[in-house]
C-alpha positions as CSV (number, residue, x, y, z in Angstrom):
1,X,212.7,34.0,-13.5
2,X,209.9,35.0,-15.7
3,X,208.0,38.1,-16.1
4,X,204.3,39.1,-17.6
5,X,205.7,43.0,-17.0
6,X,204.5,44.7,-20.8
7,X,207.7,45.7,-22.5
8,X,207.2,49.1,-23.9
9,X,207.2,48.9,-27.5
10,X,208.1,51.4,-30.8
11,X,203.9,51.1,-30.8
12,X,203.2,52.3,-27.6
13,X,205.3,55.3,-27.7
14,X,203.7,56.2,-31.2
15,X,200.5,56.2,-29.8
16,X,201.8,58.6,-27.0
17,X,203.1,61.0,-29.7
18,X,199.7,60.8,-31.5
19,X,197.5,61.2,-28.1
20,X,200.0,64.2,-27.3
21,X,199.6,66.0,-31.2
22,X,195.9,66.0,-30.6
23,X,196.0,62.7,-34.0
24,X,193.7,60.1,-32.3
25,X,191.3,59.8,-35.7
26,X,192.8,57.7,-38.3
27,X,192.0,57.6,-41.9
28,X,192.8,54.4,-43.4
29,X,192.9,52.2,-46.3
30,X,195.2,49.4,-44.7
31,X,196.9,45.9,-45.6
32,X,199.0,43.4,-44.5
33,X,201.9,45.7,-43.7
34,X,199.7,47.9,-41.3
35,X,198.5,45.0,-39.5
36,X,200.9,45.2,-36.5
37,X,200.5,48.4,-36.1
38,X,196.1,48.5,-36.0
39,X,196.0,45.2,-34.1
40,X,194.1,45.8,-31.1
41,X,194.7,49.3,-31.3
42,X,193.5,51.2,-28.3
43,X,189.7,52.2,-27.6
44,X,190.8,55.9,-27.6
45,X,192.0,56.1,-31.4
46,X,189.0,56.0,-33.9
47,X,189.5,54.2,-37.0
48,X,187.7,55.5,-40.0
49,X,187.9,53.0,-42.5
50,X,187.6,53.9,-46.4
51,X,186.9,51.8,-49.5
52,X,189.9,53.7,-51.7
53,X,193.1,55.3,-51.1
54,X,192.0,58.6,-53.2
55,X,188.6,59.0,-50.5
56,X,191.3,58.7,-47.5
57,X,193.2,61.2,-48.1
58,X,190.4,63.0,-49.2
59,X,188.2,62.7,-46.3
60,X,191.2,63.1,-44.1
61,X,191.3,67.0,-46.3
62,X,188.3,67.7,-45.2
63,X,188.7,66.9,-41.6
64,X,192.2,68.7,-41.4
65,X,190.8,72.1,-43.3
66,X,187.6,72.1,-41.0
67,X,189.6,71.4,-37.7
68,X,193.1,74.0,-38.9
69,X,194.8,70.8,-37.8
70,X,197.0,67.7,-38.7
71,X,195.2,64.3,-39.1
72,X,196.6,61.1,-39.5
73,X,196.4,58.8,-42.7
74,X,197.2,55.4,-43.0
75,X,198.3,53.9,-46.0
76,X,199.7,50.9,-47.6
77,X,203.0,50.7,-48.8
78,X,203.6,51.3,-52.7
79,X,199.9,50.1,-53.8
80,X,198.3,52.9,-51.3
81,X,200.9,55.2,-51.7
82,X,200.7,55.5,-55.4
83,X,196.9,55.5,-55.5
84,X,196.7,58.6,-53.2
85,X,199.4,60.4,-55.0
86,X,196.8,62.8,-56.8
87,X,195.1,63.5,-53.8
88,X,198.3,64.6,-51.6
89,X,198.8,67.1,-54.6
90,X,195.3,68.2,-53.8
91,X,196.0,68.7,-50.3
92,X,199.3,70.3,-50.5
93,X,197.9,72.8,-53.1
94,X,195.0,72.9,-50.7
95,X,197.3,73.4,-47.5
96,X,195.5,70.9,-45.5
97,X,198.4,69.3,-42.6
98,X,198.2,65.7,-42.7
99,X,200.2,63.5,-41.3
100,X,200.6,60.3,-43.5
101,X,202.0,56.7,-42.1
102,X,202.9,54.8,-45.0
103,X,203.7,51.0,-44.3
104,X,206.6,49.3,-46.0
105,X,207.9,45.5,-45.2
106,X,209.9,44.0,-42.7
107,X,213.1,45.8,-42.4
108,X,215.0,42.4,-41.3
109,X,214.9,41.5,-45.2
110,X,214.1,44.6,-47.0
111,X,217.7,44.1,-48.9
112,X,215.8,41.1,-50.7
113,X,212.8,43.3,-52.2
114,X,210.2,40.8,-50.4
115,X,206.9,41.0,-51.8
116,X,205.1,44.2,-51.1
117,X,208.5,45.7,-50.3
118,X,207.7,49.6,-51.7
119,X,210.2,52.4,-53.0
120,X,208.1,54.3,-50.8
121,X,210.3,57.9,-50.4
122,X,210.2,59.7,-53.7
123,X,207.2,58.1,-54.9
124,X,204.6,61.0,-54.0
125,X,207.3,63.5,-55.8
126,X,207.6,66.9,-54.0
127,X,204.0,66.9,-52.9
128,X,204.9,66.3,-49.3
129,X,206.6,68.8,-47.5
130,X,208.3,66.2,-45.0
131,X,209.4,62.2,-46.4
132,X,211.0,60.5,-43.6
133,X,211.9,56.3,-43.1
134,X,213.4,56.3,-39.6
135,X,217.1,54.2,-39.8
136,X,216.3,52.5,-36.6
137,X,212.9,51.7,-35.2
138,X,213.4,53.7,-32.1
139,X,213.5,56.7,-34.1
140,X,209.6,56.1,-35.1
141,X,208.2,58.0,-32.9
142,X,210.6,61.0,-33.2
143,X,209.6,61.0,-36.3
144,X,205.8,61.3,-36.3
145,X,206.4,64.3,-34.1
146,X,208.5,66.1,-36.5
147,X,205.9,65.4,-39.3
148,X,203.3,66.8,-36.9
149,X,205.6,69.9,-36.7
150,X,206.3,69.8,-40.1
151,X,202.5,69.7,-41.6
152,X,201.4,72.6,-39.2
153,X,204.5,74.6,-40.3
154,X,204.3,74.2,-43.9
155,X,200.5,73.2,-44.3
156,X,200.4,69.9,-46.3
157,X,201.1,66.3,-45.8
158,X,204.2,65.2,-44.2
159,X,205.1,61.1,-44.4
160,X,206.8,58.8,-42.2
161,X,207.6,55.3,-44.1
162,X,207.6,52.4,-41.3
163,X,208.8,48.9,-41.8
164,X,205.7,46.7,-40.3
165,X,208.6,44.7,-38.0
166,X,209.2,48.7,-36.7
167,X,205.9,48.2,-34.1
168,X,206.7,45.6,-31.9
169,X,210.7,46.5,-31.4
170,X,211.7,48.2,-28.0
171,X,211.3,51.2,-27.1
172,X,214.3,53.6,-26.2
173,X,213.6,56.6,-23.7
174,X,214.8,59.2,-26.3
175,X,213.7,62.8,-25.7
176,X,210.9,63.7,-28.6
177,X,211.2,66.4,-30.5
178,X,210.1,69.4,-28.9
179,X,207.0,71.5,-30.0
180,X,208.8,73.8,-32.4
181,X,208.0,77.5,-31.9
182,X,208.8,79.0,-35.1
183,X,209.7,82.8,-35.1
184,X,207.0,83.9,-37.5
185,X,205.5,87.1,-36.8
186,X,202.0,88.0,-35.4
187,X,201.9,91.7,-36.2
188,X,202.6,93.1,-39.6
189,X,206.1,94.8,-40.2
190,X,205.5,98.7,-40.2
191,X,207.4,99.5,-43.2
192,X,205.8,96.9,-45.5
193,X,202.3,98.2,-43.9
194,X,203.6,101.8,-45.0
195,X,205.2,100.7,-48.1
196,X,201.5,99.3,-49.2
197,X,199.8,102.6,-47.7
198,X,201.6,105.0,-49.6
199,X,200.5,103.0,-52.9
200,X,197.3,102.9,-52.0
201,X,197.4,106.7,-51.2
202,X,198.7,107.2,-54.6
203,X,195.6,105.2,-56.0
204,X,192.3,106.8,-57.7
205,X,190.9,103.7,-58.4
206,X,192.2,100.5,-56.7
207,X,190.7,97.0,-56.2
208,X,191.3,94.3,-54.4
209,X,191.6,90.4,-54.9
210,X,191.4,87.5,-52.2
211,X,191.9,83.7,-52.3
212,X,191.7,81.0,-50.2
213,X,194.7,81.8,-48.0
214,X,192.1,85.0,-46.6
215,X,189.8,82.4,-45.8
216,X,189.3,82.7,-41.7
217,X,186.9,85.2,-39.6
218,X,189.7,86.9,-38.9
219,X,190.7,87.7,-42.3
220,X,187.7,88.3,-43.3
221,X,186.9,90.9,-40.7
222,X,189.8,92.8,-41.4
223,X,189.7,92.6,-45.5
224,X,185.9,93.5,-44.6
225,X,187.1,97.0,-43.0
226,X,189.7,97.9,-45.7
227,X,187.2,97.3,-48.7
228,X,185.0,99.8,-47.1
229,X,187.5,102.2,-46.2
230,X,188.8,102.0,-50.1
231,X,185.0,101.8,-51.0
232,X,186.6,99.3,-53.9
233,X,185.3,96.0,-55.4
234,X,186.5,92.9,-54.0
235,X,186.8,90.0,-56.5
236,X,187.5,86.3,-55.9
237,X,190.7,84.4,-57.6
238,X,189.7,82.1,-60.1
239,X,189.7,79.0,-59.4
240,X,189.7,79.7,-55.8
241,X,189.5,76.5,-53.3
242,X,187.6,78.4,-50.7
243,X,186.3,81.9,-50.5
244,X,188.5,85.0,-49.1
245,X,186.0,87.6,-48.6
246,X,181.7,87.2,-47.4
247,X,180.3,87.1,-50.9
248,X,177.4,88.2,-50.2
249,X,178.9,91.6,-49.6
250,X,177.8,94.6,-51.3
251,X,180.9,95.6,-52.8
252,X,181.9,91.7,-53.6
253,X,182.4,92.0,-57.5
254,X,182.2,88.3,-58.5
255,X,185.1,85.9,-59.4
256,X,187.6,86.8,-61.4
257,X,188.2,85.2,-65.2
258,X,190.9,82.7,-65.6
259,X,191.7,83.8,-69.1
260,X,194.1,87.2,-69.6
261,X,191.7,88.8,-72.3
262,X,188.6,89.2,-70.2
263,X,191.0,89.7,-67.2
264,X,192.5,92.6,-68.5
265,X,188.7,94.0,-69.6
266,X,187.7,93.5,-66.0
267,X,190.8,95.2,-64.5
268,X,191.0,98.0,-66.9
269,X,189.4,100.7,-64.6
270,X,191.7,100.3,-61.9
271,X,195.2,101.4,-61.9
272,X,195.9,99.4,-58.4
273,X,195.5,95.4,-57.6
274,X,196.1,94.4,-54.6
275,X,195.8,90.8,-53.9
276,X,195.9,89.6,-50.5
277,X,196.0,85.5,-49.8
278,X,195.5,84.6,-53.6
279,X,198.0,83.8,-56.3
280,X,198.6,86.8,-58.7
281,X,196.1,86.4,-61.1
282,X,195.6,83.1,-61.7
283,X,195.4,81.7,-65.0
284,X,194.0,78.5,-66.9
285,X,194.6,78.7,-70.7
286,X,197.5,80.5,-72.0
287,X,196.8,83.3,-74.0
288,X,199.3,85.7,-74.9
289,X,200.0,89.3,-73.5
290,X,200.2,90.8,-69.9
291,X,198.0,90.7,-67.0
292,X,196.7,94.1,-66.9
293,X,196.2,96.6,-69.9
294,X,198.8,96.9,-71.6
295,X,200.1,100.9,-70.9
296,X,197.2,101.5,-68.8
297,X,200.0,101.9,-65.6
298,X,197.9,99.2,-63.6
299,X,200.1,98.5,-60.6
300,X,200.1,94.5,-59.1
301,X,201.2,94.6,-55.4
302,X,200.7,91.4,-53.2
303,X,200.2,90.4,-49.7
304,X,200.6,86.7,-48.8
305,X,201.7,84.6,-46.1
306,X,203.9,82.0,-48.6
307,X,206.9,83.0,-49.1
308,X,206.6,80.9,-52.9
309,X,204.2,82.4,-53.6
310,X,205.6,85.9,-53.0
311,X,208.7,84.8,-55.0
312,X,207.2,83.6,-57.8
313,X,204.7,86.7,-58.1
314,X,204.7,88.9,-61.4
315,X,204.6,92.3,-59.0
316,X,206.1,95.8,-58.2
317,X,205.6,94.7,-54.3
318,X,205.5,91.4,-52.0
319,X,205.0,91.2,-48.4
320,X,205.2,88.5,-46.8
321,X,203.0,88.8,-43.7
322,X,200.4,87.5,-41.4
323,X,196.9,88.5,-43.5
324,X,194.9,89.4,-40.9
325,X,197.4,91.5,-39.1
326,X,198.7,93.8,-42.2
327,X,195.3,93.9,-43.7
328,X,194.1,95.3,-40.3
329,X,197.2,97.7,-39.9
330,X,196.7,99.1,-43.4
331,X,193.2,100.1,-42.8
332,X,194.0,102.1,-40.2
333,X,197.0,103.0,-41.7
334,X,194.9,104.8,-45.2
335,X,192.0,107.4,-45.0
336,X,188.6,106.5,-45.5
337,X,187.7,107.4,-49.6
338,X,184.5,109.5,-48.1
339,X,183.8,111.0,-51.9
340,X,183.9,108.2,-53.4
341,X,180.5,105.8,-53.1
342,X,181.1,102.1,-52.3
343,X,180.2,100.1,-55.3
344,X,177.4,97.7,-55.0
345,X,177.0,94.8,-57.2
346,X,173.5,92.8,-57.6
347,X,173.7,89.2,-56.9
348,X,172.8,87.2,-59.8
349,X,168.9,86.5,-60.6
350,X,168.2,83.0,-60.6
351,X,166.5,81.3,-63.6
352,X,163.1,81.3,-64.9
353,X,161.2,78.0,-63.3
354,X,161.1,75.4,-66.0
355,X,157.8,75.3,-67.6
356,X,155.6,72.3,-67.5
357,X,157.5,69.5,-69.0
358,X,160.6,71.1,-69.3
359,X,163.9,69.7,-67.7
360,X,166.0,70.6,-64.5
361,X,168.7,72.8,-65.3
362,X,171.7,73.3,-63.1
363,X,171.0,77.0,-62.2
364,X,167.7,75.6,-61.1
365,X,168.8,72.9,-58.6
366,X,171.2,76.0,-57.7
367,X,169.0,78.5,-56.8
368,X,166.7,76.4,-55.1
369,X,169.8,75.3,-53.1
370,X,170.9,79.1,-52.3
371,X,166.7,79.8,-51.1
372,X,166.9,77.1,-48.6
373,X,170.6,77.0,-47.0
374,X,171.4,78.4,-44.0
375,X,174.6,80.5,-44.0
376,X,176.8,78.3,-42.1
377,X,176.3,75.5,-44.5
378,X,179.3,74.2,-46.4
379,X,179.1,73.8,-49.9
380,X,181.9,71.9,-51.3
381,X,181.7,71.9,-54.8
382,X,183.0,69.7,-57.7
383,X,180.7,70.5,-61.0
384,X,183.0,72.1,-63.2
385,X,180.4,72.1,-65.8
386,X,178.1,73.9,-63.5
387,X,180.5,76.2,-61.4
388,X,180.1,79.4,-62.6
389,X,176.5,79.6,-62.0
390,X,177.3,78.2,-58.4
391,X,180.0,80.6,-58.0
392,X,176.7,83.4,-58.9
393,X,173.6,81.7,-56.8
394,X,175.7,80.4,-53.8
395,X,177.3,83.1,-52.4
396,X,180.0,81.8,-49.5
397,X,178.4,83.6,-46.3
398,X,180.9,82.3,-43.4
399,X,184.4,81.5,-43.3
400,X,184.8,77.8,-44.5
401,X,181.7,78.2,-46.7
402,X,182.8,77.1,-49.9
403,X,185.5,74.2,-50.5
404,X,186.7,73.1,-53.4
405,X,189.8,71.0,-54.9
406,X,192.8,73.6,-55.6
407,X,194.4,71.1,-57.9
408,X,191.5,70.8,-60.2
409,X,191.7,67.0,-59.9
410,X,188.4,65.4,-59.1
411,X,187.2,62.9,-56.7
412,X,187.6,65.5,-54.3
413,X,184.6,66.8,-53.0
414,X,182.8,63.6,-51.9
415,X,185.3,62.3,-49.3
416,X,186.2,66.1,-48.5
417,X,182.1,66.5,-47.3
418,X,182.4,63.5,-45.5
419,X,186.1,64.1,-43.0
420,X,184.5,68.3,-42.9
421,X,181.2,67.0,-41.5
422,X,183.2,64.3,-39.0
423,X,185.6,66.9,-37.7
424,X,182.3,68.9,-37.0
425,X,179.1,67.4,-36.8
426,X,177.3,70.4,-35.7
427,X,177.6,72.1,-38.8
428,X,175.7,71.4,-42.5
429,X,177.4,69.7,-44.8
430,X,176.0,69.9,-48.8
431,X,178.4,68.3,-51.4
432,X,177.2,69.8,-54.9
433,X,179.3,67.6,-57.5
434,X,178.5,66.5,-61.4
435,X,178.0,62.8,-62.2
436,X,181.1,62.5,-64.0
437,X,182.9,63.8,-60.6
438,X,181.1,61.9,-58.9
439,X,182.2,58.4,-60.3
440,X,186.1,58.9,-59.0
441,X,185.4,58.6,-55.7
442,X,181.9,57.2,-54.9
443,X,183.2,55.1,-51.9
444,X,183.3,58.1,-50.1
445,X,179.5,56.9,-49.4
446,X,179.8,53.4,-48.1
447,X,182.5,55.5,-45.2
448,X,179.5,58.5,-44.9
449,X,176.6,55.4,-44.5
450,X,179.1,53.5,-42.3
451,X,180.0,56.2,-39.6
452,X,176.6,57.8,-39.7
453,X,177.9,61.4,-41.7
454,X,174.9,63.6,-42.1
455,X,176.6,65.2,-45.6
456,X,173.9,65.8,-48.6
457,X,175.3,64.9,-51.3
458,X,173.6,67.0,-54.2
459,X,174.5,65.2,-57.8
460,X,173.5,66.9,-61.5
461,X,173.3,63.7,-63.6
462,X,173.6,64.8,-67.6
463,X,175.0,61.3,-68.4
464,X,178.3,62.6,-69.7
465,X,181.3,64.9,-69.3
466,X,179.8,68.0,-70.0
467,X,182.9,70.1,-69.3
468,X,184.8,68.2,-71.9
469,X,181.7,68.9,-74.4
470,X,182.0,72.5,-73.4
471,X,185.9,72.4,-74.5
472,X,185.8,71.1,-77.4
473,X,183.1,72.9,-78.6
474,X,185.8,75.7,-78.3
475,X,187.8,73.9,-80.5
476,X,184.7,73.5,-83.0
477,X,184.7,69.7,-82.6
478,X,183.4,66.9,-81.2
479,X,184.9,65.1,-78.1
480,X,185.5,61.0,-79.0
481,X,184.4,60.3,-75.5
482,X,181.0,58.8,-75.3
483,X,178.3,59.8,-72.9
484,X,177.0,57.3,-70.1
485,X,173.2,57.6,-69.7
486,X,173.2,54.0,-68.3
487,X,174.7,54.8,-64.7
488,X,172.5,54.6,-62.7
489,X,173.8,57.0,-59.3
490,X,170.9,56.0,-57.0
491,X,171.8,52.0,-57.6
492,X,175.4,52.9,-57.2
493,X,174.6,54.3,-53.9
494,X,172.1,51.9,-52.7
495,X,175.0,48.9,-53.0
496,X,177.0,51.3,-51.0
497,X,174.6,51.6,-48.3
498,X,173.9,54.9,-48.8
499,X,170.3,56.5,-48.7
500,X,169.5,58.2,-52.3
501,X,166.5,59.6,-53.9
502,X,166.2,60.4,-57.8
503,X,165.1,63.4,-58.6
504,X,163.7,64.3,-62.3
505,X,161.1,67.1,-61.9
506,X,160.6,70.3,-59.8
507,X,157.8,69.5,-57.4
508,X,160.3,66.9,-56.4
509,X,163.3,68.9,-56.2
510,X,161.7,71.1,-54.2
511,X,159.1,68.9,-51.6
512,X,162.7,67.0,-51.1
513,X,164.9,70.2,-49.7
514,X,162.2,71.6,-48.0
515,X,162.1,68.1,-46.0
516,X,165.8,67.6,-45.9
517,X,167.4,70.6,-45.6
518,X,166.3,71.7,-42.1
519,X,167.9,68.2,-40.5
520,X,171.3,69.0,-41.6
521,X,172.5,70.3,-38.5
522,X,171.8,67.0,-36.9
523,X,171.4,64.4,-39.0
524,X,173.0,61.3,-38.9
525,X,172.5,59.6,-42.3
526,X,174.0,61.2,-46.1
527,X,171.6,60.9,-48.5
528,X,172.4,61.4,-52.3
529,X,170.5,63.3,-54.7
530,X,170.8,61.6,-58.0
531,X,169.4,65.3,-59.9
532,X,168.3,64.4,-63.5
533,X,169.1,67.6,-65.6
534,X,169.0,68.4,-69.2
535,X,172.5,67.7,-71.3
């Protein structure tokens, strides 16, 4: 006798374990080997499609940074794979949870290498914390629920490799994994809190350092309340993906150089740093010597919540501890410095307006940027050119404020504005990226115009890769890379269906954010600024 009854399938019970880990948006870039699994798939999982691996991943960054949650990527087998490898570095370095399917062919004849058969694990290195091909097809969705686990735990993407055949197979009744409640503490340990106290006690002149791991309200508040207790300046990491401490802060002393000579000027005063959420004093280019004065008795104590980090820290102490928590628990812990003042640092002036004829500069777009933003807007940046002077006229004001790429490759920020603005549509969105950046992901805006993202995209056109310029210009030489005057940004966009206005003069700079910027809370269309400033 025949039966219509629906056999429960390896599919259906994946979407259960999605539906139950909160994953029903998926970022994809598919092909033939995802098919079985996105055929038909169910009303109640939203599909955001995107032109390029690289903007995926990306976008799915931004989503999974806004929302402190794991999203779900899709990707295809060894081609996708290997075109988002750079950006799963970024999000692991950024700590964004992702969960990441990654197709691979039908198991039934895998032993043959069939076309588009994929040495999938491995190929992403040790970017993500969790690599996992099932042995049966059962096992799938066990496995997507220890990923889940696994990117929440560890905070970066986790993958599950699943042969397409994998989907329509039988279901088994196996008990999932349960919801893991790791043992990881919520109040600071006393003695680490004391430990820290009796340094700071011991201190005449400390200061403090914060990095992206600081970056929450809670965090904040509490780093907020022991800077003012210390009445000590508060300096950002270099290089810092998002901000640890309200920069617009009186006692916030700027961002912190990347290279050991001006670091050691900057830290000479103080003969305590205590970084909190940041790694110890980040460098870029090597130059030799120690951290901190040489002799000068400068003492480096760290609080962090990664336990790598606090191994690999060049420090007298390391605790490893929930930030808000000790930060809290040390403030009450020290006495307040009442005869010492609390020392205030101007925020930077902006530039001169350009006189009649002259061209846009970058602080220019800047500052008229930092006059018309409301505080809650996010800024995600990518003008490495032009980031100091951001750093200086766009102060982060809220948690979340700033966003940037921790692993300094680009084609981050454009599909990272687009996922932060779609996991919260409520909330301004302003993508502030160079035209060179801008040209490694730009499909980002076909998926903004496509789903109807309200990000501004804000782009300083020089026609070439002024950062390079800038580098070897250190080096008293000339670059052999060429400029490209010829792109034309607002054509680029336009083909990609997104809105974009070209800007070359003040009055239009500014008639265009007075109109625009007050519909960023609601808007429904990106727009891109193709900003003409001088080389």
């Amino acid at each position: 006798m025949r039966t219509n009854a629906h056999i429960r399938t390896v599919r259906d019970a994946a979407f259960e374990v999605l539906r139950a880990e909160g994953m029903t948006t998926l970022f994809a870039n598919p092909g033939s080997t995802e098919v079985p699994f996105l055929a038909g798939l169910p009303d109640d999982l939203r599909f955001v499609l995107a032109l390029h691996e690289g903007t995926v991943v990306g976008a799915a960054t931004g989503w999974a940074l806004t929302r402190d949650a794991p999203a779900l990527v899709l990707l295809h087998t060894t081609a996708g794979l290997g075109n988002a490898v750079g950006a799963l570095a970024t999000a692991r370095e950024n700590r964004a949870p992702l969960v990441v399917l990654v197709g691979q062919q039908d198991r039934r004849h895998l032993v043959q290498e069939p076309f588009l058969a994929g040495r999938l694990e491995g190929l992403a290195g040790d970017y993500p914390v969790r690599c996992e091909t099932p042995p049966r097809a059962q096992d799938v969705p066990g496995a997507l629920a220890r990923a889940a686990h696994a990117a929440r735990a560890w905070r970066g993407p986790a993958l599950v490799v699943v042969p397409m055949d994998d989907w329509a197979a039988p279901a088994e009744d196996l008990p999932l994994p349960a919801p893991v409640r790791r043992r990881q503490a919520t109040a600071a340990d006393p003695d680490a809190v004391e430990e820290v106290a009796g340094i700071l006690a011991r201190s005449s002149a400390p200061a403090l350092v914060v990095g992206a791991a600081a970056d929450t309200a809670a965090v904040w508040s509490a780093l907020t309340g022991l800077a003012e207790r210390l009445r000590c300046p508060v300096w950002q990491e270099a290089f810092g993906a998002r901000a640890g401490f309200p920069q617009d802060h009186p006692q916030f002393a700027g961002h912190l150089p990347a290279d050991r000579e001006r670091l050691r000027e900057v830290l000479s005063d103080h003969d305590l740093v205590l970084v909190v959420g940041a790694p110890v004093l980040r460098q870029y280019g090597y130059r030799a010597g120690p951290l901190v004065p040489a002799g000068s008795g400068t003492r480096l104590v760290l609080v962090t919540d990664q336990g790598a980090e606090a191994e690999r820290a060049p420090v007298e102490l390391a605790a490893v501890a929930p930030l808000a928590s000790f930060c809290a628990a040390l403030t009450e812990r020290i006495s307040e410095r009442s005869g010492t003042p609390a020392p205030r640092f101007p925020r930077a002036n902006p530039p001169a307006p350009p006189e009649p004829g002259e061209h846009l500069r970058a602080g220019h777009v800047l500052a008229a940027l930092a006059e018309r933003l409301s505080p809650d807007t996010v800024v995600v940046e990518e003008t490495p050119s032009s980031r100091p002077a951001l750093h200086a006229l766009l102060p982060a004001r809220r948690p979340l404020g700033f966003l940037s790429a921790a692993m300094g490759g680009l084609g981050f920020a454009l599909p990272a504005a687009v996922g932060a603005r779609m996991a919260d549509p409520g909330r301004p969105v302003v993508a502030v990226v160079g035209d060179g950046s801008s040209l490694y992901q730009p499909h980002a805006l076909w998926t903004a115009a496509h789903y109807g993202v309200g990000v501004l995209f804000v782009v300083l056109t020089n026609g070439r890769y002024a950062i390079l310029d800038q580098l070897a210009a250190g080096h008293r030489a000339r670059g052999p890379w060429p400029p490209f005057p010829e792109i034309d940004l607002t054509a680029l966009a336009a083909s990609l269906s997104c809105p974009a206005r070209k800007i070359t003069d003040p009055p239009a700079l500014l008639s265009t954010l007075d109109s625009v910027l007050p519909t960023l809370a609601h808007r429904t269309e990106p727009l891109l600024l193709d900003v003409r400033i001088a080389p």
